[in-house]
N, C-alpha and C positions, 0 to 999 in steps of 0.2 A: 228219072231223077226226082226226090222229092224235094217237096218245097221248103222245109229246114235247108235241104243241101244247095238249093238257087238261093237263100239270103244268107247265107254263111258268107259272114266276108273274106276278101283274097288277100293273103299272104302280100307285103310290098313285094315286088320287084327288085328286079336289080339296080336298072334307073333309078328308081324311089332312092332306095338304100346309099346308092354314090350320092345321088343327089344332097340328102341329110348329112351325111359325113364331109363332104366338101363344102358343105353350108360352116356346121362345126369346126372345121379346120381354120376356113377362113376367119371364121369370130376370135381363134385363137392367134393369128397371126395379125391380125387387128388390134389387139387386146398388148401383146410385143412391141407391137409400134405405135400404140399408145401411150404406153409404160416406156420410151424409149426417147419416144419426146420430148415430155414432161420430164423425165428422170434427167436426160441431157441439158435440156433448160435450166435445170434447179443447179445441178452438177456444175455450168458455166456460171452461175453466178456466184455460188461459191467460191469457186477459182478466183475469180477477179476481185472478190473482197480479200482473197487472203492473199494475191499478187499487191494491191493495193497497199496491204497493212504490212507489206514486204515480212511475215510471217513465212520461215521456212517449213514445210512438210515432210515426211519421210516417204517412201515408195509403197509401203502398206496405206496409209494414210490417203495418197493421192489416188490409188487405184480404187479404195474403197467410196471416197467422195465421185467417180469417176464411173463405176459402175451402182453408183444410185437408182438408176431406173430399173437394175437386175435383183438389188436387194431389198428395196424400200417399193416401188412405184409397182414393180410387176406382181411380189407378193398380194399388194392390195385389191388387185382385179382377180388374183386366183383363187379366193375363199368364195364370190359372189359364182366365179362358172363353174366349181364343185357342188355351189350349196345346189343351185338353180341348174344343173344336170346338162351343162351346156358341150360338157366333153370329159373324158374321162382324163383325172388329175396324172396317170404316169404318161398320155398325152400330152396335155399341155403342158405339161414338164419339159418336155424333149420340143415341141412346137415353136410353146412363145418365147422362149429365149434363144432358143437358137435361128428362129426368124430376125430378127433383131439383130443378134450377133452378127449373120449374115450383111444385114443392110449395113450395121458399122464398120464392117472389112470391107466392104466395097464401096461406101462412101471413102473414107481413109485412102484406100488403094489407090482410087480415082484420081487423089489430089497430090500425096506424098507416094506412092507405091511401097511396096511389100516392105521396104524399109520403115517408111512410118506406121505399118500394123506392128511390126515386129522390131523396134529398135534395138531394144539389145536382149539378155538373155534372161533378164529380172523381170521387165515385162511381159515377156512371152511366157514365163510363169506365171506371172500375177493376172497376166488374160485370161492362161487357163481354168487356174485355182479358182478363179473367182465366176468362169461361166461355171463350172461344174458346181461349184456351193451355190449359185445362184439356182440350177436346175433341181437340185435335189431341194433347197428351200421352197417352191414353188410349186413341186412335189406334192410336198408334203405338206404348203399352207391347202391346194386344192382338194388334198384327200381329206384334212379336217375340214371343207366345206361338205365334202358328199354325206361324212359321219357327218354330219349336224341336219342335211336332206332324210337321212335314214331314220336318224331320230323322232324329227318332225310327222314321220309319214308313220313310223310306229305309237307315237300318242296321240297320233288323228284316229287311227284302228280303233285304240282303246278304248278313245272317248266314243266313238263308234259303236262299239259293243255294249259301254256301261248304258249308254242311250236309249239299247236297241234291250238291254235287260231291265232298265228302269219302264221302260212304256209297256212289255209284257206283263210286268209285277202290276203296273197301274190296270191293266186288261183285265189280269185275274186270268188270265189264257195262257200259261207257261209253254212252251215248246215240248210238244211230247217226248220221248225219249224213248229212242228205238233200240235194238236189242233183245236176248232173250230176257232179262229182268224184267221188261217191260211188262205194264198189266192189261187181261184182256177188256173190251170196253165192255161195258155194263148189256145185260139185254133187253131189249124194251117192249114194256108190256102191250099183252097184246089188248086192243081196243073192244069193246063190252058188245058190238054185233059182230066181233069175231066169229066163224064156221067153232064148233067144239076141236076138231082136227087140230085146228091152228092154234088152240090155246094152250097154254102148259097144264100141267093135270094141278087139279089142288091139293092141298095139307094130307085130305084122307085119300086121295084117288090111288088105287093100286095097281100094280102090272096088270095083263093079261093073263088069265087064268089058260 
């Protein structure tokens, strides 16, 4: 075996590999139930000013103040783990909201049961409607983070190269350029106790007769 092939490094594993992805998963189901907290906190305090100001709301209205942390709060965390490559955006699309989703049917269940996730038949649409617009928005805020990681990492190259052709022009040593157009190098003369054999013949010297 050579010794290129003993410092070649090894491939992850399989371990490795779960390991990283269930690391990823988790940040994204953290990321849901942080967004879901917050979103629900802000969501209750709205309520209670507009119960307060005895202001009526309509069922669009209320569902939308309601799932704040699915349209407002969870978008906000999804540009940062697209830019910073923390998981792929049609992932935590499907992840951190439906993590989330999950904990508030089963908080609800727990207290009111399947009645109170599903009161009547407007809201079991407006839950839907609104996880599905929420998953596709979050989507698609994650995937304009990765396109803005892609960007970054294509004019870091650039600048890379202009760098890398500015200090060669400063050298005066450009990078040869291989191919058949290429020129052959020059021959170099031979040294003046040169043997005659090794010299090149001069101006008059003629074949062999």
């Amino acid at each position: 075996m050579s010794e290129e092939a003993t410092r070649a490094p090894k491939p992850p594993g399989l371990f490795s590999r779960g390991e990283t992805s269930s690391r990823r998963v988790s940040l994204m189901i953290a990321a849901g139930m942080v967004a879901y907290v917050a979103g629900t906190y802000a969501s209750s305090l709205i309520i209670a000013r507009l119960v307060e100001a005895e202001q009526p709301v309509s069922l669009t209205v209320e569902w939308l103040i309601v799932r704040l942390w699915l349209l407002v709060v969870l978008p906000l965390l999804a540009w940062p783990i697209g830019r910073f490559g923390i998981g792929d955006p049609l992932t935590f699309g499907l992840v951190g909201p439906l993590s989330a989703e999950l904990f508030d049917v089963l908080k609800v269940s727990a207290s009111s049961g399947l009645e109170g996730v599903f009161p009547t038949t407007e809201d079991t649409v407006a839950r839907t409607v609104t996880l599905l617009a929420g998953m596709v928005l979050n989507t698609a805020v994650a995937y304009r983070g990765a396109q803005a990681a892609d960007r970054a990492v294509a004019a870091a190259e650039a600048l890379a190269v202009e760098q890398a052709k500015a200090h060669a022009e400063k050298l005066g040593a450009p990078p040869p350029q291989a191919g058949p157009g290429a020129s052959a190098a020059p021959a170099t003369p031979a040294e003046p106790g040169a043997p005659a054999a090794d010299r090149p013949p001069g101006p008059g010297a003629g074949g062999p007769t």
